[in-house]
N, CA, C and O atoms as a printed pandas DataFrame, in Angstrom:
     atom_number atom_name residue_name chain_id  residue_number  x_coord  y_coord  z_coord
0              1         N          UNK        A               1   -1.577 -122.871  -80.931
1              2        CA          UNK        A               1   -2.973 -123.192  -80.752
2              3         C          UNK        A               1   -3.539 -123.683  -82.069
3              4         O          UNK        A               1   -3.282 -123.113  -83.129
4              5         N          UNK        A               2   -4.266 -124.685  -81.985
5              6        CA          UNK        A               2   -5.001 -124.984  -83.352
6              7         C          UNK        A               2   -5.659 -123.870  -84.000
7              8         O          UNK        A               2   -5.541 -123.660  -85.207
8              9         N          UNK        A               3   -6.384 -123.116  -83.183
9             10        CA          UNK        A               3   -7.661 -122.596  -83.804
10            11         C          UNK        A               3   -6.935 -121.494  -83.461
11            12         O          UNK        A               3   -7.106 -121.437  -82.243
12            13         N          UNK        A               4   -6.003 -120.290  -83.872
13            14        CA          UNK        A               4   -5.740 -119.215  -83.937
14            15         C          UNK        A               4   -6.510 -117.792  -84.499
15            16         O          UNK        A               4   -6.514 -117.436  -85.677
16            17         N          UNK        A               5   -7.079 -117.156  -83.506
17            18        CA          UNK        A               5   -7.767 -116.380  -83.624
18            19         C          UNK        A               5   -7.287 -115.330  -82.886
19            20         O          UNK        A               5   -6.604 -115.322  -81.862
20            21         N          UNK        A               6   -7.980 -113.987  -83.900
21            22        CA          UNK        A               6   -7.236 -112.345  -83.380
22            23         C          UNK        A               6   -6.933 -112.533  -81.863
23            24         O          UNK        A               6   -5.787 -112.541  -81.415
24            25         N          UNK        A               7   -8.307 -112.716  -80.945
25            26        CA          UNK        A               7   -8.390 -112.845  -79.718
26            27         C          UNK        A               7   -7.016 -113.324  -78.933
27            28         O          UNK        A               7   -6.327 -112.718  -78.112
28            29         N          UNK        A               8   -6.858 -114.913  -79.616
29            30        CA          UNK        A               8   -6.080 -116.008  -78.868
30            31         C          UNK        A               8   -5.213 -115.344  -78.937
31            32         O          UNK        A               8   -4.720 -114.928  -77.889
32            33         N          UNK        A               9   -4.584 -114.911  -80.384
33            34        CA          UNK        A               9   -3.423 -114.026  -80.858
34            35         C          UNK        A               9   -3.253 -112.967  -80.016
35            36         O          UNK        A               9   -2.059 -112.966  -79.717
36            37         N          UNK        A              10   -3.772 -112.134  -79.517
37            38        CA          UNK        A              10   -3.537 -110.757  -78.769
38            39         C          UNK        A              10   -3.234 -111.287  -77.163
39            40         O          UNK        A              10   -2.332 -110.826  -76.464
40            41         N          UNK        A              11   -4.081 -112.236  -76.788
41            42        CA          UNK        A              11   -3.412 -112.784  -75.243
42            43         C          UNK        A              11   -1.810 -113.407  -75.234
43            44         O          UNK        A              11   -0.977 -113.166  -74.360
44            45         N          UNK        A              12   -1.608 -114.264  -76.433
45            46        CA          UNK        A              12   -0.545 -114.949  -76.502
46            47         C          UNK        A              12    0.637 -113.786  -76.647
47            48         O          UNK        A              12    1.704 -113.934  -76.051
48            49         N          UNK        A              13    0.409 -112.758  -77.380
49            50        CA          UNK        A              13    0.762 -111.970  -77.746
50            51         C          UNK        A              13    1.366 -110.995  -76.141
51            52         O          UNK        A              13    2.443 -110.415  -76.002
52            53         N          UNK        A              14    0.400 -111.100  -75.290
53            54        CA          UNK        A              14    0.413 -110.286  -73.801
54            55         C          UNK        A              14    1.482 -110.814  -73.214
55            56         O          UNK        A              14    2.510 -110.152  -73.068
56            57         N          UNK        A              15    1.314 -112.668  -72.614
57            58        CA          UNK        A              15    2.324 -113.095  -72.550
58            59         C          UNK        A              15    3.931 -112.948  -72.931
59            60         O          UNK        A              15    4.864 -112.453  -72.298
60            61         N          UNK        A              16    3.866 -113.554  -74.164
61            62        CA          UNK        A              16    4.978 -113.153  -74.820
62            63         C          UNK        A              16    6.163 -111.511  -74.241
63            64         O          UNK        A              16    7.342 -111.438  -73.898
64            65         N          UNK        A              17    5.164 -110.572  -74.383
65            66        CA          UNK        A              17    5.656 -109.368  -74.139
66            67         C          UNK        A              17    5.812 -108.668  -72.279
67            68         O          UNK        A              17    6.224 -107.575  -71.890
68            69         N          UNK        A              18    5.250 -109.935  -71.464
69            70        CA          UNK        A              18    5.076 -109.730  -69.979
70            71         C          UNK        A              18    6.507 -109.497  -69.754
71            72         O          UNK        A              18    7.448 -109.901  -70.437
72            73         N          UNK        A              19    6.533 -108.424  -68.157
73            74        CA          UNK        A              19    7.823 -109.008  -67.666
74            75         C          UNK        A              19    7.621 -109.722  -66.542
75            76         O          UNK        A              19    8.598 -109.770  -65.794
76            77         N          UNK        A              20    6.095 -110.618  -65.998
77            78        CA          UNK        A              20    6.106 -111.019  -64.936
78            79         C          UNK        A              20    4.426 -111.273  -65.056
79            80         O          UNK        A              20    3.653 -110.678  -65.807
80            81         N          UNK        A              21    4.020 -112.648  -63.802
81            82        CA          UNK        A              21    2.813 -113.236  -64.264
82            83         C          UNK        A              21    1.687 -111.867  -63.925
83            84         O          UNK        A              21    1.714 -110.925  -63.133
84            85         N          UNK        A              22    0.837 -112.286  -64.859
85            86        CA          UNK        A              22   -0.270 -111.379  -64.629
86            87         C          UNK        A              22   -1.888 -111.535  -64.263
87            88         O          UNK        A              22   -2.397 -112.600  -63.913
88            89         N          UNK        A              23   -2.314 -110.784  -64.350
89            90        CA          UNK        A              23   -3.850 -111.445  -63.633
90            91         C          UNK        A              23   -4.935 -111.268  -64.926
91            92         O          UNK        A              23   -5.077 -110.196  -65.515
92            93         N          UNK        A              24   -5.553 -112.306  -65.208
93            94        CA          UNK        A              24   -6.375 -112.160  -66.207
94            95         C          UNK        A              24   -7.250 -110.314  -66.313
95            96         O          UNK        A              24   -7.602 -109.867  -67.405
96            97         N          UNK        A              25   -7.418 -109.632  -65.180
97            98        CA          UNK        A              25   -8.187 -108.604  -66.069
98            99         C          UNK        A              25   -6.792 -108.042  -66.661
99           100         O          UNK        A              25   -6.910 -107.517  -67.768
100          101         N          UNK        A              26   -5.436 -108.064  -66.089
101          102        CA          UNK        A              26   -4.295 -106.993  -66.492
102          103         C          UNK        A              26   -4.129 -108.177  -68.063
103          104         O          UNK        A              26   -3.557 -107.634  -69.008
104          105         N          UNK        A              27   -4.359 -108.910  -68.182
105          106        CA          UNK        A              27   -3.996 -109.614  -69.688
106          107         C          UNK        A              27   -5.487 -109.000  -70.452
107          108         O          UNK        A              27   -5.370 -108.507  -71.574
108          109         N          UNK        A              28   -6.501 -109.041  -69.973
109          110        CA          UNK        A              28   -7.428 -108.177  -71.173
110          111         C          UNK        A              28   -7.058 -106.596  -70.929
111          112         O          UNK        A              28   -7.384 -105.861  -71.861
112          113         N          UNK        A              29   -6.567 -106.113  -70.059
113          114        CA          UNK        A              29   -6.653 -104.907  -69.892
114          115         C          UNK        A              29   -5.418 -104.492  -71.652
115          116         O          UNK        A              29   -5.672 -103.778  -72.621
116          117         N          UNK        A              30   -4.214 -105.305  -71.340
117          118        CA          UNK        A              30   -3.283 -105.232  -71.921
118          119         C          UNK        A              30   -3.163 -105.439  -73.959
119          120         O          UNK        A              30   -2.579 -104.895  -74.897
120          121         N          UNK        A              31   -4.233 -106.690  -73.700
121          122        CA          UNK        A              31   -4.593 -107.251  -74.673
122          123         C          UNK        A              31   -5.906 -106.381  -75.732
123          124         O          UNK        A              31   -5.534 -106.311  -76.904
124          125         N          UNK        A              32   -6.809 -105.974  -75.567
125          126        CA          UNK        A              32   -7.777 -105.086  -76.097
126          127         C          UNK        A              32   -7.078 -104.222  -76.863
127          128         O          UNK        A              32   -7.555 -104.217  -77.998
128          129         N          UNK        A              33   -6.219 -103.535  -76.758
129          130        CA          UNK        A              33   -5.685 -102.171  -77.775
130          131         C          UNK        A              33   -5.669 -103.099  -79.108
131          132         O          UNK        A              33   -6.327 -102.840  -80.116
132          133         N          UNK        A              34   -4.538 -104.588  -78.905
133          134        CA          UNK        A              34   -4.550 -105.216  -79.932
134          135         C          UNK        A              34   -5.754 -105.879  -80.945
135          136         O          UNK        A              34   -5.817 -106.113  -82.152
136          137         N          UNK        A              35   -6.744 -106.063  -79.698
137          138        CA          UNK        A              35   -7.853 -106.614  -80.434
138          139         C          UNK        A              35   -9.516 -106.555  -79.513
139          140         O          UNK        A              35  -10.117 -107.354  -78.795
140          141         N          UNK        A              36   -9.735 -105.415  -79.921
141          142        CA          UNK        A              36  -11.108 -104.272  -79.068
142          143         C          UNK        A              36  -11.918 -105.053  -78.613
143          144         O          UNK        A              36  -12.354 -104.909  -77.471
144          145         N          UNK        A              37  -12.420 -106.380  -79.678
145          146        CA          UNK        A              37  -13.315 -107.477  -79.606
146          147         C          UNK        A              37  -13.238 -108.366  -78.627
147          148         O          UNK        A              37  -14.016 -109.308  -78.476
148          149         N          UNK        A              38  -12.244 -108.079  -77.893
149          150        CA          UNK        A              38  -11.976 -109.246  -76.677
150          151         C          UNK        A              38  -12.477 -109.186  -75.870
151          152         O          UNK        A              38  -12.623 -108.057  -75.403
152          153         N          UNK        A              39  -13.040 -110.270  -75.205
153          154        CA          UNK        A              39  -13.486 -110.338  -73.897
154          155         C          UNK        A              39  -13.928 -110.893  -72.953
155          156         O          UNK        A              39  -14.604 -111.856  -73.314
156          157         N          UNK        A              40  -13.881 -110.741  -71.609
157          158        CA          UNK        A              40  -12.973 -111.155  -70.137
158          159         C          UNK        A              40  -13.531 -113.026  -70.395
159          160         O          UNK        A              40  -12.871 -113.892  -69.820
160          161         N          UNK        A              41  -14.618 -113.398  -71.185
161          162        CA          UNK        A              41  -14.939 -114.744  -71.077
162          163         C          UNK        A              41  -13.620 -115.350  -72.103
163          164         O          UNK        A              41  -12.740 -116.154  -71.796
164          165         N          UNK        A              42  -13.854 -114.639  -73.420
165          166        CA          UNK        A              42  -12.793 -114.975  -74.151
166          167         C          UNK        A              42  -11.299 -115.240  -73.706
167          168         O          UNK        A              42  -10.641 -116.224  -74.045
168          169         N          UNK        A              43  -10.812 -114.080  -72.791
169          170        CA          UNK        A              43   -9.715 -114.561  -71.588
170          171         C          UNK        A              43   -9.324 -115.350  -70.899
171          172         O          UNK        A              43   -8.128 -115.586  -70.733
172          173         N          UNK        A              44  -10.853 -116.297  -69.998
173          174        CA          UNK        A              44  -10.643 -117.024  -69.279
174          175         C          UNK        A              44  -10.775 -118.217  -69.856
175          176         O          UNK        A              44  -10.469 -119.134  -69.093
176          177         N          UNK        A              45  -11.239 -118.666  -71.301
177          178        CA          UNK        A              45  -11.150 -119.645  -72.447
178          179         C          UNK        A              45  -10.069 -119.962  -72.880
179          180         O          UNK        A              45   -9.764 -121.118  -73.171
180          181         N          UNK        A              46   -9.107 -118.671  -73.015
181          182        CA          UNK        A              46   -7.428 -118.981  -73.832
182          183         C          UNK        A              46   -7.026 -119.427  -72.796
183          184         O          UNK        A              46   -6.646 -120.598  -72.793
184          185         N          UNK        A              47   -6.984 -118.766  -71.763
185          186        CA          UNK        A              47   -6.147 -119.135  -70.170
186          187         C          UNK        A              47   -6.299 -120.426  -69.939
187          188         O          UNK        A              47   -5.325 -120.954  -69.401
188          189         N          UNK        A              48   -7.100 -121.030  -70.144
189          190        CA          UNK        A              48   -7.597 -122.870  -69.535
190          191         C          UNK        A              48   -7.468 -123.440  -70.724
191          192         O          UNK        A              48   -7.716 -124.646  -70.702
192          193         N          UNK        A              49   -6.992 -122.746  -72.365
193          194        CA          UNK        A              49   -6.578 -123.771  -72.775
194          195         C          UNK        A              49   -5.074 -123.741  -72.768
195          196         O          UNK        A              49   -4.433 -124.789  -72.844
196          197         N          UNK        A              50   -4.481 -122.528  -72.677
197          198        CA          UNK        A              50   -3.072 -122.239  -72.877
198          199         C          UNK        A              50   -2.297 -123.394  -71.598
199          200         O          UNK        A              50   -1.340 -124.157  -71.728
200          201         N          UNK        A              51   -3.155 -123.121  -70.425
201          202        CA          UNK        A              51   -2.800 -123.979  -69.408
202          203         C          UNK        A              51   -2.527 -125.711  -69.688
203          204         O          UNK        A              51   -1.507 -126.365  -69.471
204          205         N          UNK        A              52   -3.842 -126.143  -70.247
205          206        CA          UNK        A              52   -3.920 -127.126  -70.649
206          207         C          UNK        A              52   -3.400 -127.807  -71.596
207          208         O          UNK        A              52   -3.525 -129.013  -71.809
208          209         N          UNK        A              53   -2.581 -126.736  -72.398
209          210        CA          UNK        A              53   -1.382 -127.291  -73.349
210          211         C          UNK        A              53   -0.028 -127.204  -73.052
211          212         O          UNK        A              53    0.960 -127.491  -73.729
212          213         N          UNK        A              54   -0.165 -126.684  -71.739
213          214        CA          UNK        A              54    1.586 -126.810  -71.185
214          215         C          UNK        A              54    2.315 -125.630  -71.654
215          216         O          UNK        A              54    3.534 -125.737  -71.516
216          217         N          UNK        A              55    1.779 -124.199  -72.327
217          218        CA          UNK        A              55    1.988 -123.394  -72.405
218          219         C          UNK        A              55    2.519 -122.108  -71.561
219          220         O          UNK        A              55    3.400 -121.272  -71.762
220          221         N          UNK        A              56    1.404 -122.380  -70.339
221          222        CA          UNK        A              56    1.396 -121.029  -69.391
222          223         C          UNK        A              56    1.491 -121.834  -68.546
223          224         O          UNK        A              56    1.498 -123.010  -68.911
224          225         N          UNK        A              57    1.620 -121.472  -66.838
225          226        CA          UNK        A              57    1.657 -122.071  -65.652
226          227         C          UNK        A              57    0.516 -120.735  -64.590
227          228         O          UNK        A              57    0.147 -119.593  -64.865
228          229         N          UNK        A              58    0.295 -121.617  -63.387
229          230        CA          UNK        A              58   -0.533 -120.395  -62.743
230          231         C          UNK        A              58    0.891 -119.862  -61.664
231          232         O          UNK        A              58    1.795 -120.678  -61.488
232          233         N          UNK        A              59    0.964 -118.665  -61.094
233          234        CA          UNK        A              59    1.356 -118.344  -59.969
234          235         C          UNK        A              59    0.340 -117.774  -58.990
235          236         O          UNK        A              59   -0.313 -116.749  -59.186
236          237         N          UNK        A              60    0.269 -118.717  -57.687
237          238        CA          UNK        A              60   -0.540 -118.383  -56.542
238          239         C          UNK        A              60    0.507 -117.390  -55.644
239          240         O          UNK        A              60    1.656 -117.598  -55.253
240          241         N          UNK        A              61   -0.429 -116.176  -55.483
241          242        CA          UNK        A              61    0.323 -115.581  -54.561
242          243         C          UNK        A              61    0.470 -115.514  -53.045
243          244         O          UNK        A              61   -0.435 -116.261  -52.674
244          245         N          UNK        A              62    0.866 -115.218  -52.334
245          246        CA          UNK        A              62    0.200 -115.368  -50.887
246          247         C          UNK        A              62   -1.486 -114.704  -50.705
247          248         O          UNK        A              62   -2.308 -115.126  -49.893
248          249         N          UNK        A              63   -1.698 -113.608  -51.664
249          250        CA          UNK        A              63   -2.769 -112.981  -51.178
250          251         C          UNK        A              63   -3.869 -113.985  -51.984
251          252         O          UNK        A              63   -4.978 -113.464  -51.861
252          253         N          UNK        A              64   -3.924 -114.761  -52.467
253          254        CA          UNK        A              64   -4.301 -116.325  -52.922
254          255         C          UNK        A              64   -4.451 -115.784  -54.041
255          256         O          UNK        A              64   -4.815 -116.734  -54.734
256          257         N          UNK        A              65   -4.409 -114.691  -54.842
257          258        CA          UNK        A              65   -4.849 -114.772  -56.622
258          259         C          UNK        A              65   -4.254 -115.213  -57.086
259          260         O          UNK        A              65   -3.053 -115.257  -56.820
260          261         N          UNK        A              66   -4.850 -115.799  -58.082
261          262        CA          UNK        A              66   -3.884 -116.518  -59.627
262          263         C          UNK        A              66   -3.706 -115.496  -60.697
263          264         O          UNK        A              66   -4.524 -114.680  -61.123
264          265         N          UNK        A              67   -2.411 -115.718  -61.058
265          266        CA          UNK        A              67   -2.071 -114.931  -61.892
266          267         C          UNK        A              67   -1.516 -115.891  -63.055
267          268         O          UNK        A              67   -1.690 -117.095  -62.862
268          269         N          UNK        A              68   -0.745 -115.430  -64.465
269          270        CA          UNK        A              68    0.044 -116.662  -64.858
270          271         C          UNK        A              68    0.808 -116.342  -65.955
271          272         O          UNK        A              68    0.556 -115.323  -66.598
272          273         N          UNK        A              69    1.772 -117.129  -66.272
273          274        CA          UNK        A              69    3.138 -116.695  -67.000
274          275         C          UNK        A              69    3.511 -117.670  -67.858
275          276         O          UNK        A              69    3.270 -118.848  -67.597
276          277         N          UNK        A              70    4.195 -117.260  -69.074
277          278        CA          UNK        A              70    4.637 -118.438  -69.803
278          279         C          UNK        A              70    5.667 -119.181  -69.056
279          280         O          UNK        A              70    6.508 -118.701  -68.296
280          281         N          UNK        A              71    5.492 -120.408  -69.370
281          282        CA          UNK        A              71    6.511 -121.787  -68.796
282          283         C          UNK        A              71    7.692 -121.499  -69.479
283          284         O          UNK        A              71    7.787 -121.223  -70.675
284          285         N          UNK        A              72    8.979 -121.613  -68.294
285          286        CA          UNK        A              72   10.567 -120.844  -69.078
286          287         C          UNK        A              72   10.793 -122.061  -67.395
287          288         O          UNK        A              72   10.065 -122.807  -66.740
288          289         N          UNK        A              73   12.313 -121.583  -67.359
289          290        CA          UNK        A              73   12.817 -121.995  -65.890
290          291         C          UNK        A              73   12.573 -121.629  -64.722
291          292         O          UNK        A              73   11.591 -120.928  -64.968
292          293         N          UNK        A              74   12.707 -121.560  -63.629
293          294        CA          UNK        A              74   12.910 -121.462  -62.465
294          295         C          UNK        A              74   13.365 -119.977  -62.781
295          296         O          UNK        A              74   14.038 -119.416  -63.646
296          297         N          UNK        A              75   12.646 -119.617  -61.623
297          298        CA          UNK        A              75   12.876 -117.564  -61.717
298          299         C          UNK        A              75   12.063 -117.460  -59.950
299          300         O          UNK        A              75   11.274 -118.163  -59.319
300          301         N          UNK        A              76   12.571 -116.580  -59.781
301          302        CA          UNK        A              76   11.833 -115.524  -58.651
302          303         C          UNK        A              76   10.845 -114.640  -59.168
303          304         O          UNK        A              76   10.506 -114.527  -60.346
304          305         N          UNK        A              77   10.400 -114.005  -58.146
305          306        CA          UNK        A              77    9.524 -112.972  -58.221
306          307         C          UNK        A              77    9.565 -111.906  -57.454
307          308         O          UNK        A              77    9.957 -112.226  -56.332
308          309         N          UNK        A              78    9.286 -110.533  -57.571
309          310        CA          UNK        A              78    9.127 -109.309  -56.977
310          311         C          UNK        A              78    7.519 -108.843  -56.828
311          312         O          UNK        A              78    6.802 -109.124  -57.788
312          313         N          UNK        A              79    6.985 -108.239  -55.838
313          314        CA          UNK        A              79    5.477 -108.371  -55.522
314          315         C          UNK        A              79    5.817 -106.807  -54.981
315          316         O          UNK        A              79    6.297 -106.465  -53.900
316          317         N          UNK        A              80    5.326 -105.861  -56.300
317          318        CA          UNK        A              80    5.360 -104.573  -55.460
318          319         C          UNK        A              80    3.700 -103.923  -54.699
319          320         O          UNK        A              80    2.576 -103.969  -55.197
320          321         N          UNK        A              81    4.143 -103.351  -53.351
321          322        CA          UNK        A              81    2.933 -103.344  -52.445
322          323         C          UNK        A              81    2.189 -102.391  -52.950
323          324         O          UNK        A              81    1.014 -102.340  -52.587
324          325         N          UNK        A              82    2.730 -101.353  -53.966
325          326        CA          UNK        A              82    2.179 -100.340  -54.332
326          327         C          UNK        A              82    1.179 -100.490  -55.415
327          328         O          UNK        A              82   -0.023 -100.357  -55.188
328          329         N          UNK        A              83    1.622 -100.747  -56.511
329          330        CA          UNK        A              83    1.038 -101.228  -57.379
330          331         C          UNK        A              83    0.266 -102.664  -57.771
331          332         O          UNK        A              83   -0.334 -102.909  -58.817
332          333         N          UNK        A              84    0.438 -103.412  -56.777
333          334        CA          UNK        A              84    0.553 -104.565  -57.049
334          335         C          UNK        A              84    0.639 -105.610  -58.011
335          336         O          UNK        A              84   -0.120 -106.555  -58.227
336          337         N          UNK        A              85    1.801 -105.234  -58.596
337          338        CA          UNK        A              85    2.572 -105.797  -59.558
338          339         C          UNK        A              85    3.317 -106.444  -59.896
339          340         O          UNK        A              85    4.437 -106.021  -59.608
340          341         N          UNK        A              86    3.313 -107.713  -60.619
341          342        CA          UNK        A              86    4.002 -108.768  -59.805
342          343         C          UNK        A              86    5.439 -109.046  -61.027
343          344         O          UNK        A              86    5.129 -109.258  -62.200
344          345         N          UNK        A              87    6.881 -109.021  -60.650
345          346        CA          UNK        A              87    7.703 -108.698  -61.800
346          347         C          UNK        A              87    8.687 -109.963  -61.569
347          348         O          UNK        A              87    9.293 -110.228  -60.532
348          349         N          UNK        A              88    8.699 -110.781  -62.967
349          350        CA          UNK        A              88    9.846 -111.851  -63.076
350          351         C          UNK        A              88   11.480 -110.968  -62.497
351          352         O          UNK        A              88   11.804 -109.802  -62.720
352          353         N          UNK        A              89   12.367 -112.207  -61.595
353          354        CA          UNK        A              89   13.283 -111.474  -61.670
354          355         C          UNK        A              89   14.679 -111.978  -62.226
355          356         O          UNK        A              89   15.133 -112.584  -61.256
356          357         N          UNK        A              90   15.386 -112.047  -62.996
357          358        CA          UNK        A              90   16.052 -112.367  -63.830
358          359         C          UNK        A              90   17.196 -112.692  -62.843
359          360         O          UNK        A              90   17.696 -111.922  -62.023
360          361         N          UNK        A              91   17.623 -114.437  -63.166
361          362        CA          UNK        A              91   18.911 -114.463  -62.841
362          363         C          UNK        A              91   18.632 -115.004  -61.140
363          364         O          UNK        A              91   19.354 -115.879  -60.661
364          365         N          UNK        A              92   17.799 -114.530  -60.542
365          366        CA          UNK        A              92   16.898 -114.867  -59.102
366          367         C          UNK        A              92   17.670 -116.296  -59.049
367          368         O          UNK        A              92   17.791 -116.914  -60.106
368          369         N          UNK        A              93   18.121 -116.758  -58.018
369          370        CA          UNK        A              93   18.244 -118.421  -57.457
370          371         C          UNK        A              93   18.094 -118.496  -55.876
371          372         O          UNK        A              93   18.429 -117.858  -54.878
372          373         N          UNK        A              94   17.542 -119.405  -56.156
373          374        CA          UNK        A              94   17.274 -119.796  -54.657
374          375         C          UNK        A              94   18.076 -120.190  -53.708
375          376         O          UNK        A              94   18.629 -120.814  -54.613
376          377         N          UNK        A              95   18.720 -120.457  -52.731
377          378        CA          UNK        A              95   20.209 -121.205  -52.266
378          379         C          UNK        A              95   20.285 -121.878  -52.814
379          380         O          UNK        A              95   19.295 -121.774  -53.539
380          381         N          UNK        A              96   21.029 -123.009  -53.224
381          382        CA          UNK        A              96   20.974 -124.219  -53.382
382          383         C          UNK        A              96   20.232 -124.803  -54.480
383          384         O          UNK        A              96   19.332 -124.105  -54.947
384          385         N          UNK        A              97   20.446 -126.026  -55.019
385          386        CA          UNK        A              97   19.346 -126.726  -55.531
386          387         C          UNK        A              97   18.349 -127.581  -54.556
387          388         O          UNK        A              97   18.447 -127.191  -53.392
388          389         N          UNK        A              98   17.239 -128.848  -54.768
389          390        CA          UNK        A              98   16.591 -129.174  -53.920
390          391         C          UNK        A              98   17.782 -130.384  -53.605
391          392         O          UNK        A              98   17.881 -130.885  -52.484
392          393         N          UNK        A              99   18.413 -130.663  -54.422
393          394        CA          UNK        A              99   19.773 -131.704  -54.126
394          395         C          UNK        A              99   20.590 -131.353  -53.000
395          396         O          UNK        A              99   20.586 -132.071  -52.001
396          397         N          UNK        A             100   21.432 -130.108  -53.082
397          398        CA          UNK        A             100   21.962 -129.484  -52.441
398          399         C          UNK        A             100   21.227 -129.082  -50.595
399          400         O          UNK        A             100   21.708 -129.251  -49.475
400          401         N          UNK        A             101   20.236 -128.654  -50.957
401          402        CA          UNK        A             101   19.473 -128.010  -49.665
402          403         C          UNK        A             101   20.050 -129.222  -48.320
403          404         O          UNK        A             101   21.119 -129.827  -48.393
404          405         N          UNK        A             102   19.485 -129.298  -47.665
405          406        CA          UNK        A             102   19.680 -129.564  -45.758
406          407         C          UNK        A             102   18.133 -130.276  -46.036
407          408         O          UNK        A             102   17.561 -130.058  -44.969
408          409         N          UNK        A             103   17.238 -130.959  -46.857
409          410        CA          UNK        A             103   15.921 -131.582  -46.435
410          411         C          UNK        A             103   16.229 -132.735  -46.151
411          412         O          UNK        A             103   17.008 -133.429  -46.805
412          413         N          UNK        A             104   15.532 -133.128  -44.943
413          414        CA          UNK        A             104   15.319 -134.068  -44.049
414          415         C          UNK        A             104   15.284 -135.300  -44.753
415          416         O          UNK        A             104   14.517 -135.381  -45.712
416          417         N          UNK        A             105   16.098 -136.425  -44.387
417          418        CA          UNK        A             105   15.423 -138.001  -45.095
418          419         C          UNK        A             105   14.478 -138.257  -45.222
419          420         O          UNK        A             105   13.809 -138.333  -44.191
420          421         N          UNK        A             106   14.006 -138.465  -46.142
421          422        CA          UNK        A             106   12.491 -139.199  -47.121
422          423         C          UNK        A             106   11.403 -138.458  -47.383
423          424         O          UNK        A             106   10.272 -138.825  -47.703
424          425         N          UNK        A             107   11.916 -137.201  -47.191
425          426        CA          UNK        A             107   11.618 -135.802  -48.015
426          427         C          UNK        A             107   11.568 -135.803  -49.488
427          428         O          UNK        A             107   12.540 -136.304  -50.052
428          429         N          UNK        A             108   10.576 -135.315  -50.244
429          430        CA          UNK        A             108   10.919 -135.378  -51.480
430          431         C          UNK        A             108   10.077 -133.414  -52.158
431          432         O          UNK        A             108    9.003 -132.816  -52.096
432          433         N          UNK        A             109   11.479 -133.201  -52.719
433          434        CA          UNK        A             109   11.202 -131.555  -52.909
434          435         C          UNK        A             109    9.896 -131.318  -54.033
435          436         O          UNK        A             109   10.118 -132.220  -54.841
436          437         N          UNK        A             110    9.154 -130.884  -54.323
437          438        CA          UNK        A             110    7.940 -130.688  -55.678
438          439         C          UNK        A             110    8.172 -129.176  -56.077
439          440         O          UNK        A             110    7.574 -128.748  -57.065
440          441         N          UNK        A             111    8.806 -128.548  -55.535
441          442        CA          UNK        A             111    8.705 -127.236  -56.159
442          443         C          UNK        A             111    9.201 -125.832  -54.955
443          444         O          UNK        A             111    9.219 -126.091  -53.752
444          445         N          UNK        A             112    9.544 -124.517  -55.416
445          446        CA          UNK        A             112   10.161 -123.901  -54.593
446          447         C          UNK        A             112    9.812 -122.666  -55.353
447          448         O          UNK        A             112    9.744 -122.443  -56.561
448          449         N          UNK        A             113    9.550 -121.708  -53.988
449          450        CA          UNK        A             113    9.702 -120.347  -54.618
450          451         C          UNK        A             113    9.808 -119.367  -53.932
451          452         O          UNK        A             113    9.275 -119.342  -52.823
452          453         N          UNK        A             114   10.353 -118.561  -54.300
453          454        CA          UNK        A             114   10.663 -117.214  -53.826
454          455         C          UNK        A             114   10.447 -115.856  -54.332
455          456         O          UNK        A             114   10.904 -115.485  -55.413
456          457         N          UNK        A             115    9.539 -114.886  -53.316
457          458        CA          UNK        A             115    8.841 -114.072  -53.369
458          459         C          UNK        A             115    9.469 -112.715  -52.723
459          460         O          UNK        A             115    9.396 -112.507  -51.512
460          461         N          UNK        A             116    9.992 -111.953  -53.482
461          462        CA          UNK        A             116   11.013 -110.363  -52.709
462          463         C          UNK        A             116    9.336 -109.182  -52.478
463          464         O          UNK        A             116    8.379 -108.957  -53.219
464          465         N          UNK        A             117    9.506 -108.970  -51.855
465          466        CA          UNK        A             117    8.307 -107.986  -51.885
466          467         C          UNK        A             117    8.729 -106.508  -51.617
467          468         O          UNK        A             117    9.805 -106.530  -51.020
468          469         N          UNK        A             118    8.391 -105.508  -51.782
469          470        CA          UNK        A             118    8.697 -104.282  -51.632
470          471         C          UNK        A             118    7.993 -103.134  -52.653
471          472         O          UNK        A             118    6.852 -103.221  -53.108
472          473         N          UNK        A             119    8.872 -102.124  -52.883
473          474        CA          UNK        A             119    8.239 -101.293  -53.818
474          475         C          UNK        A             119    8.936 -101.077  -55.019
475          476         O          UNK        A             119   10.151 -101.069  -54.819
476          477         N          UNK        A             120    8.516 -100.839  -56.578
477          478        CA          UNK        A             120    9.274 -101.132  -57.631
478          479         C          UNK        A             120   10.047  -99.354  -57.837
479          480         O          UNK        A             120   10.046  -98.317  -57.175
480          481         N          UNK        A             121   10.697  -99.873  -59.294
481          482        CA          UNK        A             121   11.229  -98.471  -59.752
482          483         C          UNK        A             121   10.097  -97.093  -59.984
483          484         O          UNK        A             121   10.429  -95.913  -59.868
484          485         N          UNK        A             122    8.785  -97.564  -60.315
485          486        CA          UNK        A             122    7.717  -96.794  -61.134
486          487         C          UNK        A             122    7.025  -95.964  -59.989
487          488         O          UNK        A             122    6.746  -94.765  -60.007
488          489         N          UNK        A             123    6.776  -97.057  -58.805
489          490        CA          UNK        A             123    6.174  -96.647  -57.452
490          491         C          UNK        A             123    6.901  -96.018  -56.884
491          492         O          UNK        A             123    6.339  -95.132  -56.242
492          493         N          UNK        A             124    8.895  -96.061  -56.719
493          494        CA          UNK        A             124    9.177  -95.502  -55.890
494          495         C          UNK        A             124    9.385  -93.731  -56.463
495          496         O          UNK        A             124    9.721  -92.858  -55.662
């Protein structure tokens, strides 16, 4: 970020240390110990610029919130019902590539994902 500040620093910082996308209050929730002064506007300022630099990405869930994660590869996700907590899952592939798959002629793939839902280690 150009303008690096405690704030920016303690979200980037959230990221960095996630194991899976999160929802802006769980990034101030997370973020504050590091830097008390933060807050939820200041959040949604880093978030739209972090976005806007190709940094972070959003994940829409089915239950429609945005949540969001640093930009890495292609990964899955785990959506526990309990907590609702949403956890990268390492190593996750989807069948196939979009090369590979069975899509129909003059189909063209934009993106894919896959969502395990259940209950985690902490909940169960």
């Amino acid at each position: 970020m150009a303008h690096r500040t405690r704030q920016r620093k303690a979200v980037q910082e959230v990221f960095d240390s996630a194991d899976g996308p999160l929802l802006p209050e769980e990034i101030l929730e997370l973020a504050q110990p590091r830097c008390p002064t933060l807050g939820a506007a200041t959040v949604y300022r880093t978030l739209r610029l972090l976005r806007e630099r190709g940094a972070i990405r959003e994940v829409v869930m089915p239950d429609q919130r945005v949540r969001f994660e640093n930009v890495g590869p292609h990964h899955c996700h785990f959506h526990c019902r309990v907590c609702d907590r949403v956890f990268d899952v390492p190593g996750c592939r989807t069948v196939g590539s979009p090369r590979e798959s069975r899509i129909p002629g003059g189909f063209r793939v934009e993106g894919r994902k896959v969502l395990l839902r259940g209950v985690c280690a902490v909940c169960r």
